[in-house]
CHARMM internal coordinates of N, CA and C (Angstrom, degrees):
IC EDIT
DIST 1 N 1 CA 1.4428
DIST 1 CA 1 C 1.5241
ANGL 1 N 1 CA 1 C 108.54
DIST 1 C 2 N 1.3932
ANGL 1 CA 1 C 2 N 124.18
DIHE 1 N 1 CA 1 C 2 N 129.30
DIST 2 N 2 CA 1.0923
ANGL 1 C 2 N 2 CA 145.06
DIHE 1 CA 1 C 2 N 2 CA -161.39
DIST 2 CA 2 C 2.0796
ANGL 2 N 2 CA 2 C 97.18
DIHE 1 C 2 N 2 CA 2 C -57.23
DIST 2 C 3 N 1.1550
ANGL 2 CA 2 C 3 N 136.25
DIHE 2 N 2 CA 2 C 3 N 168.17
DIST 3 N 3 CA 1.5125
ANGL 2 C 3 N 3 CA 129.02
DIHE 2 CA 2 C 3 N 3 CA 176.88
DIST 3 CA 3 C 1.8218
ANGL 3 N 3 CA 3 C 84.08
DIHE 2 C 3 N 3 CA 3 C -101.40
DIST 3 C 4 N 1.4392
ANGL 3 CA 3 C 4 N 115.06
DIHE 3 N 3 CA 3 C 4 N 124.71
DIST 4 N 4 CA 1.2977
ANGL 3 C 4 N 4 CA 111.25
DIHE 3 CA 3 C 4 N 4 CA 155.15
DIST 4 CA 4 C 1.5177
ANGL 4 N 4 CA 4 C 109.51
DIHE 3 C 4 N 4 CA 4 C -130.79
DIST 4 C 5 N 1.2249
ANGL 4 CA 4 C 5 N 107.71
DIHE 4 N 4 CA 4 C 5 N 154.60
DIST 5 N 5 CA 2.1301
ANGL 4 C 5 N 5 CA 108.07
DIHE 4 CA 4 C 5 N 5 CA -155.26
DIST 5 CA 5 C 1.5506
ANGL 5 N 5 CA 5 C 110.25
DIHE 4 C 5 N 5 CA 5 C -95.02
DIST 5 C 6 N 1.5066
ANGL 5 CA 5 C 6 N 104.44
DIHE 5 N 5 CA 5 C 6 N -19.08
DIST 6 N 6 CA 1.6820
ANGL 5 C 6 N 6 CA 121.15
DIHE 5 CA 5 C 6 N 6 CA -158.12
DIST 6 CA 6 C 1.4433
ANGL 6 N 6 CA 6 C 88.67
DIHE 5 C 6 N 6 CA 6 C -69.79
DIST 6 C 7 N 1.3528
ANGL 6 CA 6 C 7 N 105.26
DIHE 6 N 6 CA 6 C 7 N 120.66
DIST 7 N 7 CA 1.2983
ANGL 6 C 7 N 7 CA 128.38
DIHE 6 CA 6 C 7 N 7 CA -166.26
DIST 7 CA 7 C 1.9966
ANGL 7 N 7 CA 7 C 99.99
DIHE 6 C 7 N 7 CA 7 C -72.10
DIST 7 C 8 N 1.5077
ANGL 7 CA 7 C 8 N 104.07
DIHE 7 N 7 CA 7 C 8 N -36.23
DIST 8 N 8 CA 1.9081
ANGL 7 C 8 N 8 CA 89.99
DIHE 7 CA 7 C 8 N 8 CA 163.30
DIST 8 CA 8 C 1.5607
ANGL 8 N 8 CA 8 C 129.08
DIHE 7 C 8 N 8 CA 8 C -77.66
DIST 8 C 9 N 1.1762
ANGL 8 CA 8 C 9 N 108.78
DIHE 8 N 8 CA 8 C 9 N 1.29
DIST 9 N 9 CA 1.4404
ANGL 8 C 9 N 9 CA 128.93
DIHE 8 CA 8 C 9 N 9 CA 152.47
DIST 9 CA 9 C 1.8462
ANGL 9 N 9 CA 9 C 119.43
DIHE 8 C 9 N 9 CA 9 C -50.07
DIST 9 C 10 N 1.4966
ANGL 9 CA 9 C 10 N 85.97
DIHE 9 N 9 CA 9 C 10 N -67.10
DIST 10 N 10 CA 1.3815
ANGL 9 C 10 N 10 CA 114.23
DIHE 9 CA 9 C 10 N 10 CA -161.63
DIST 10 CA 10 C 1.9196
ANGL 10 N 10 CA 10 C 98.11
DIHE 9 C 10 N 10 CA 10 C -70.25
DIST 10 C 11 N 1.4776
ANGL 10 CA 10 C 11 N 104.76
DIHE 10 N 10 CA 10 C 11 N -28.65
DIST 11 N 11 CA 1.7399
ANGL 10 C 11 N 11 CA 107.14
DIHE 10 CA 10 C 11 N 11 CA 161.13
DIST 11 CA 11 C 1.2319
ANGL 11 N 11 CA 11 C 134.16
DIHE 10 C 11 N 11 CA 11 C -116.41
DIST 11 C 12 N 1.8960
ANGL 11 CA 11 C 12 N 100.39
DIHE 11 N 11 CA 11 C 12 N 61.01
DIST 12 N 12 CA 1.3215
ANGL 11 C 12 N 12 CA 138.34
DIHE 11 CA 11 C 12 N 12 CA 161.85
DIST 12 CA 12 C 1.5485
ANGL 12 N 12 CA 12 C 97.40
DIHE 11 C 12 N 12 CA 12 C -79.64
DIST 12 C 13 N 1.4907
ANGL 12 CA 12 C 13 N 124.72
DIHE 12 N 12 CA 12 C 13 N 145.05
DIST 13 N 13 CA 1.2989
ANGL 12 C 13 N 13 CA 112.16
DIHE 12 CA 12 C 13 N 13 CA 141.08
DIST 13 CA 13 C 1.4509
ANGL 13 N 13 CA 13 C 134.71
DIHE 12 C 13 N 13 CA 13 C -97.52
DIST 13 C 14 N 1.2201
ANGL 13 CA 13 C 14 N 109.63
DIHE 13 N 13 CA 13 C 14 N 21.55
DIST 14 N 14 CA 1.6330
ANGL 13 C 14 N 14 CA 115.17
DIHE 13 CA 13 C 14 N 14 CA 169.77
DIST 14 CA 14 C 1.6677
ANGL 14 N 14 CA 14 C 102.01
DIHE 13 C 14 N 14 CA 14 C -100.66
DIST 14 C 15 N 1.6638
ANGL 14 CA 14 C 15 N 111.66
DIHE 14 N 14 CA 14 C 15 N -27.68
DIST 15 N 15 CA 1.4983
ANGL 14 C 15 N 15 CA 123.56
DIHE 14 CA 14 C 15 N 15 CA 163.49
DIST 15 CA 15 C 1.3524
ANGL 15 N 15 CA 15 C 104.96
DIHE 14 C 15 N 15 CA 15 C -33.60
DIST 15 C 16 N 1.7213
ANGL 15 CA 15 C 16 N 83.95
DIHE 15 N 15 CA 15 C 16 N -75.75
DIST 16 N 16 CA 1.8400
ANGL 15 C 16 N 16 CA 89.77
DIHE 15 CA 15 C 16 N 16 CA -157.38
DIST 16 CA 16 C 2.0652
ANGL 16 N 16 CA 16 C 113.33
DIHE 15 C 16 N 16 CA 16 C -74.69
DIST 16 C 17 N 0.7994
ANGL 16 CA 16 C 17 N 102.76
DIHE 16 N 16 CA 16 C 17 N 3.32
DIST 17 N 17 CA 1.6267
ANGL 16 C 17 N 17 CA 117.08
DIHE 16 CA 16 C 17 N 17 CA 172.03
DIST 17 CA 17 C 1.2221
ANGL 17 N 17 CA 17 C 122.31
DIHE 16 C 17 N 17 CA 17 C -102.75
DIST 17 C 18 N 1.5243
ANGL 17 CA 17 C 18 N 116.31
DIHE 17 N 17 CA 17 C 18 N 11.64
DIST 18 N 18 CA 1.4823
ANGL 17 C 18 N 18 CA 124.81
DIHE 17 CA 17 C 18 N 18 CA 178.57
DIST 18 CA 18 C 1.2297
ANGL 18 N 18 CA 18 C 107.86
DIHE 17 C 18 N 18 CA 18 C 56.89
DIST 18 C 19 N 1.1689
ANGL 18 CA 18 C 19 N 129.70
DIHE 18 N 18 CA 18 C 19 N 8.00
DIST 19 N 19 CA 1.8245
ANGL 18 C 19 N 19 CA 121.86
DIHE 18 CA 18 C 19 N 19 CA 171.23
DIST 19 CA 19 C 1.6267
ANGL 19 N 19 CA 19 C 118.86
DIHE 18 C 19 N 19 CA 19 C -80.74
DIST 19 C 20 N 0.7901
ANGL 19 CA 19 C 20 N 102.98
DIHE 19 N 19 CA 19 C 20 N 50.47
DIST 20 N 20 CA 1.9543
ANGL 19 C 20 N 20 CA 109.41
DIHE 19 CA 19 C 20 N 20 CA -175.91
DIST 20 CA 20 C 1.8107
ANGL 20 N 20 CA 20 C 91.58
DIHE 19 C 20 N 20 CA 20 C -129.72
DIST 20 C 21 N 1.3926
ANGL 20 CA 20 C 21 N 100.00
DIHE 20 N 20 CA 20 C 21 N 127.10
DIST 21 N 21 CA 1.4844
ANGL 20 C 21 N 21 CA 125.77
DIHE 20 CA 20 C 21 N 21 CA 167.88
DIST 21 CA 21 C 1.2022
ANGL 21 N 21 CA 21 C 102.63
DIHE 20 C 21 N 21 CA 21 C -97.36
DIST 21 C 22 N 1.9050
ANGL 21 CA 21 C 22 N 130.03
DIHE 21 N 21 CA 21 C 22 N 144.20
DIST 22 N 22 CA 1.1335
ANGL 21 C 22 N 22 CA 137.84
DIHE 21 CA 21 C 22 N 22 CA 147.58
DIST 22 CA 22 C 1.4383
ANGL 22 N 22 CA 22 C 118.90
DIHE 21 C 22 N 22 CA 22 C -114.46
DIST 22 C 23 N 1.4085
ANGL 22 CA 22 C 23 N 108.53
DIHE 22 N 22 CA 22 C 23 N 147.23
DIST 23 N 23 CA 1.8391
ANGL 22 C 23 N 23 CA 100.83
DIHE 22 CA 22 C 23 N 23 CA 164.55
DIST 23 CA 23 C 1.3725
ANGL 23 N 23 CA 23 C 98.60
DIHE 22 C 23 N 23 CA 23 C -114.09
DIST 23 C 24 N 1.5957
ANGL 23 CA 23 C 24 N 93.32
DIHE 23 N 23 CA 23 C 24 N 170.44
DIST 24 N 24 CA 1.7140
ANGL 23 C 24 N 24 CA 107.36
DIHE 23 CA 23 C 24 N 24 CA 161.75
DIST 24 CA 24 C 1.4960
ANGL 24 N 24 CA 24 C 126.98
DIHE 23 C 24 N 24 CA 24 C -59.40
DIST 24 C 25 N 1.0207
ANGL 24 CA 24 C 25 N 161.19
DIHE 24 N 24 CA 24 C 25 N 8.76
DIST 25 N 25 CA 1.4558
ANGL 24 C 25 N 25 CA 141.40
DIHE 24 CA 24 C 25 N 25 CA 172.95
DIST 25 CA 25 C 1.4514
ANGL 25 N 25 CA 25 C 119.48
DIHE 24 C 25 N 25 CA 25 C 95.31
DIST 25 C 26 N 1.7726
ANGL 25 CA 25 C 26 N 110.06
DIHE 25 N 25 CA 25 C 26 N -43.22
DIST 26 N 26 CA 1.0540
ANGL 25 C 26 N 26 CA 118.35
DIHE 25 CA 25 C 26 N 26 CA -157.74
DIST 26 CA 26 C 2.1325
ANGL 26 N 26 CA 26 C 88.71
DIHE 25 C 26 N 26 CA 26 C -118.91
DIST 26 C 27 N 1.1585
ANGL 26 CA 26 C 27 N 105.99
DIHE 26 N 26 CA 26 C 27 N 21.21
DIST 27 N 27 CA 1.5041
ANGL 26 C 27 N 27 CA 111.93
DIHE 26 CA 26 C 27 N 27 CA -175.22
DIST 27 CA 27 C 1.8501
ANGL 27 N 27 CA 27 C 98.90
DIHE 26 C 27 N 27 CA 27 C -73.79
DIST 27 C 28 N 1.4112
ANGL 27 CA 27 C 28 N 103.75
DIHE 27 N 27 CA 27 C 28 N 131.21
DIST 28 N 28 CA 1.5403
ANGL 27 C 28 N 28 CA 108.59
DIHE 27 CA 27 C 28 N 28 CA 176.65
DIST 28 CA 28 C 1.5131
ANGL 28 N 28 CA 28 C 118.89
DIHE 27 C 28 N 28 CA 28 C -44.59
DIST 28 C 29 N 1.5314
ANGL 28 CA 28 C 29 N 113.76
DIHE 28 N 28 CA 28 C 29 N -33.30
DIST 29 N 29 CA 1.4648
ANGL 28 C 29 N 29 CA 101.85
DIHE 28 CA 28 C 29 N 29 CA -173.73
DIST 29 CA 29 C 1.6554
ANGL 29 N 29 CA 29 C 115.71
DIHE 28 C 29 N 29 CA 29 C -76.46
DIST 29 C 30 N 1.2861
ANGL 29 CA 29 C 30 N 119.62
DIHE 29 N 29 CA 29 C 30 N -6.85
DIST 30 N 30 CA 1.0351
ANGL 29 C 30 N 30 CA 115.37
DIHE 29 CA 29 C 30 N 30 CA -148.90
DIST 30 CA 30 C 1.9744
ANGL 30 N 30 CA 30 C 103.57
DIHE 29 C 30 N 30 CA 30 C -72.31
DIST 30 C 31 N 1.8349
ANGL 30 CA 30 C 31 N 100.30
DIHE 30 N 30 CA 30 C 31 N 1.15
DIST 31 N 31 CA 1.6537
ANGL 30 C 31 N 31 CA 121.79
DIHE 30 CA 30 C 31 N 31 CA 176.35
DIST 31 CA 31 C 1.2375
ANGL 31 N 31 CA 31 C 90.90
DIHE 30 C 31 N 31 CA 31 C -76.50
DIST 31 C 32 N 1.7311
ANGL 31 CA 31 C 32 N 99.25
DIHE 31 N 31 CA 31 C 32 N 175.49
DIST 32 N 32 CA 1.5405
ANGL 31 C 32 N 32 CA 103.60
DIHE 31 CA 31 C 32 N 32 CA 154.50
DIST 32 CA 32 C 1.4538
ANGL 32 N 32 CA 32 C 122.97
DIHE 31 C 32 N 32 CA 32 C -126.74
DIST 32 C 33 N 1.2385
ANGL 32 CA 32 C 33 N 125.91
DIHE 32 N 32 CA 32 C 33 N 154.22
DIST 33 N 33 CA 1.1644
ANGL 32 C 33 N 33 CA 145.63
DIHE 32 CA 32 C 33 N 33 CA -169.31
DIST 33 CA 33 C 1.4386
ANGL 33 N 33 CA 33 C 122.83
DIHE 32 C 33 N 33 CA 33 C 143.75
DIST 33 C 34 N 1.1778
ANGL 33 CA 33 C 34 N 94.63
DIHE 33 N 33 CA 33 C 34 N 164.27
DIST 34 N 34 CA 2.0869
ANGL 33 C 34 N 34 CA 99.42
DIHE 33 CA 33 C 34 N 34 CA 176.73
DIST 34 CA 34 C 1.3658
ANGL 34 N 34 CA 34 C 108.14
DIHE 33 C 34 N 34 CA 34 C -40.49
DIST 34 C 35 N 1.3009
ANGL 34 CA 34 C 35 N 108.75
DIHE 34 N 34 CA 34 C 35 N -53.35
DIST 35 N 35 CA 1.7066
ANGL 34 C 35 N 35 CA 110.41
DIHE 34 CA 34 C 35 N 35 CA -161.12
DIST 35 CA 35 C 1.6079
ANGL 35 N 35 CA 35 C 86.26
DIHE 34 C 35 N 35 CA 35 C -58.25
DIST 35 C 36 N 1.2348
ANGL 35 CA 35 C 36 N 123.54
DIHE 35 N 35 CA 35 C 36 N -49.75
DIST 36 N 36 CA 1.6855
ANGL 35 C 36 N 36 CA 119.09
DIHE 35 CA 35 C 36 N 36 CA -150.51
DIST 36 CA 36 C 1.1629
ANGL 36 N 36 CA 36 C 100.41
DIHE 35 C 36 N 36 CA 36 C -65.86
DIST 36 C 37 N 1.4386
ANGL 36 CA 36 C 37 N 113.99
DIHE 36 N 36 CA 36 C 37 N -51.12
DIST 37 N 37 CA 1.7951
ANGL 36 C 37 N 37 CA 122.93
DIHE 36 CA 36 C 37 N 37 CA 173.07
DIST 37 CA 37 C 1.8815
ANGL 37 N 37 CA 37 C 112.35
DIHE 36 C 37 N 37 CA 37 C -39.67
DIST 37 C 38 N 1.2110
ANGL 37 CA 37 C 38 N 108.01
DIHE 37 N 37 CA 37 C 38 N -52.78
DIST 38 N 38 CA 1.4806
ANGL 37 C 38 N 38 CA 93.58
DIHE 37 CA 37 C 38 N 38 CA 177.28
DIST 38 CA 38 C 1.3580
ANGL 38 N 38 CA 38 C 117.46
DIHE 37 C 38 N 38 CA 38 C -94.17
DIST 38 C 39 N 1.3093
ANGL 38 CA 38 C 39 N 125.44
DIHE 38 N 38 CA 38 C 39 N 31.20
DIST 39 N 39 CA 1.3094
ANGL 38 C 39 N 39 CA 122.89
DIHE 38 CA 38 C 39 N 39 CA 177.95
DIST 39 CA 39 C 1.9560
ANGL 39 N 39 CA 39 C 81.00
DIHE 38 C 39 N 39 CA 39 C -112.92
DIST 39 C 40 N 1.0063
ANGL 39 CA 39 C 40 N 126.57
DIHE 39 N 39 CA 39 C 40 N -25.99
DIST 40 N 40 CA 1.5085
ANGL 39 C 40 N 40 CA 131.82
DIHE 39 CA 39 C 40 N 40 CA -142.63
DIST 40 CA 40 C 1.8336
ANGL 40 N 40 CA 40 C 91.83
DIHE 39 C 40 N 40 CA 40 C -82.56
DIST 40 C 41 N 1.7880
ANGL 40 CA 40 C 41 N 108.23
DIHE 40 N 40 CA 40 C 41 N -32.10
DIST 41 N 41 CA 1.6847
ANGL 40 C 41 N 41 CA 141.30
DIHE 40 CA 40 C 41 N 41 CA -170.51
DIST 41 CA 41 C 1.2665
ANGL 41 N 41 CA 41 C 94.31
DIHE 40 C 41 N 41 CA 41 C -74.45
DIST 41 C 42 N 0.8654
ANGL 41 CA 41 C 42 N 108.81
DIHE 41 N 41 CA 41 C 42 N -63.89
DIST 42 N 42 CA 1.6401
ANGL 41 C 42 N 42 CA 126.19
DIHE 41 CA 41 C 42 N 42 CA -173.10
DIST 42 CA 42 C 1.6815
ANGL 42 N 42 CA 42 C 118.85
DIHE 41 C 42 N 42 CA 42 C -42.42
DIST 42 C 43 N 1.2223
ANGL 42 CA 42 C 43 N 116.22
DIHE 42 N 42 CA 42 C 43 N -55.32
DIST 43 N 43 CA 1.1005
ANGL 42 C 43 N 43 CA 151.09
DIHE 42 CA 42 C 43 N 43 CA 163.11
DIST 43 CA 43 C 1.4750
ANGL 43 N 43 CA 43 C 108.47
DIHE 42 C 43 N 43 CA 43 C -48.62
DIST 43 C 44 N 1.2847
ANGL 43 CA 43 C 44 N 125.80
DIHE 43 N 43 CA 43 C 44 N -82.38
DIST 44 N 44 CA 1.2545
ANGL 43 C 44 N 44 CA 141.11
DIHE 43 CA 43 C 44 N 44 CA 161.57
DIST 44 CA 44 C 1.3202
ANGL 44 N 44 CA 44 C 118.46
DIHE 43 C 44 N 44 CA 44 C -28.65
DIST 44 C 45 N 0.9715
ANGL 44 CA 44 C 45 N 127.18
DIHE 44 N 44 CA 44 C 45 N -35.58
DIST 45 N 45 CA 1.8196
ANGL 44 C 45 N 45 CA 136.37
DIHE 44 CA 44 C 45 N 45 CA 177.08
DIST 45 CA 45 C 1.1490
ANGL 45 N 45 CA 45 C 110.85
DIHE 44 C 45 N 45 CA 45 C -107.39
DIST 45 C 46 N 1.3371
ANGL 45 CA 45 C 46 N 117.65
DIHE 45 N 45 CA 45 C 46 N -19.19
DIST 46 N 46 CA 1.6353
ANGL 45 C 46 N 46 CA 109.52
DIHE 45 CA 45 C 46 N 46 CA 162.47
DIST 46 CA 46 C 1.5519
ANGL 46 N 46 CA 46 C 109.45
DIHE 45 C 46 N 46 CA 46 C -65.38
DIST 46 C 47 N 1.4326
ANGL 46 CA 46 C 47 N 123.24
DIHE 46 N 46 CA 46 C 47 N -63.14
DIST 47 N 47 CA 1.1558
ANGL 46 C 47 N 47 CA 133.22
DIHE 46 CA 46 C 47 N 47 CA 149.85
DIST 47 CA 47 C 2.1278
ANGL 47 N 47 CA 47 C 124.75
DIHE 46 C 47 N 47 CA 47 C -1.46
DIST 47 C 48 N 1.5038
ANGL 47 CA 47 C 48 N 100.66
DIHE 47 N 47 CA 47 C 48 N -91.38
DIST 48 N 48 CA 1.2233
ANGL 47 C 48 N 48 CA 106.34
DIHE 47 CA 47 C 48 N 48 CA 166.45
DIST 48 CA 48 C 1.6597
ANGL 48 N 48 CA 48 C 121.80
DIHE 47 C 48 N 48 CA 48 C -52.37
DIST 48 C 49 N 1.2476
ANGL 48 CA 48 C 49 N 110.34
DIHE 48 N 48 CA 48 C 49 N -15.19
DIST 49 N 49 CA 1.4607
ANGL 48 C 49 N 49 CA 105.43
DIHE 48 CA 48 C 49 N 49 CA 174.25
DIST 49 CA 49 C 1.6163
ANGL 49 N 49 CA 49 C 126.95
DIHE 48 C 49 N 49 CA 49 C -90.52
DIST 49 C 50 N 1.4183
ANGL 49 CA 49 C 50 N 100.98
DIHE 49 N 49 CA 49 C 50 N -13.19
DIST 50 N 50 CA 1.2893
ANGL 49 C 50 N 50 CA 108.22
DIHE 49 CA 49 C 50 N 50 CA 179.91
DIST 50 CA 50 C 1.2709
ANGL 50 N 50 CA 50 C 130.08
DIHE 49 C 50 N 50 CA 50 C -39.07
END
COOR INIT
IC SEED 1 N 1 CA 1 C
IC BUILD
């Protein structure tokens, strides 16, 4: 998870529970379309499954 300082950030509770996913920027889904949509799934559940 990226460091962000904004103190209403920081009093998220998925913040403060380490439950926040980030991607890179340059991640394929960040297009649109089907393909992007299930690459976007893909990603996302790889993630939560860890």
């Amino acid at each position: 998870m990226p460091e962000v300082s904004y103190p209403i950030w920081k009093g998220i509770p998925a913040v403060k529970n380490n439950n926040v996913y980030s991607y890179h920027n340059n991640a394929s889904w960040h297009y649109t379309g089907t393909i992007a949509s299930s690459q976007m799934l893909d990603d996302v559940l790889e993630s939560i499954v860890k």
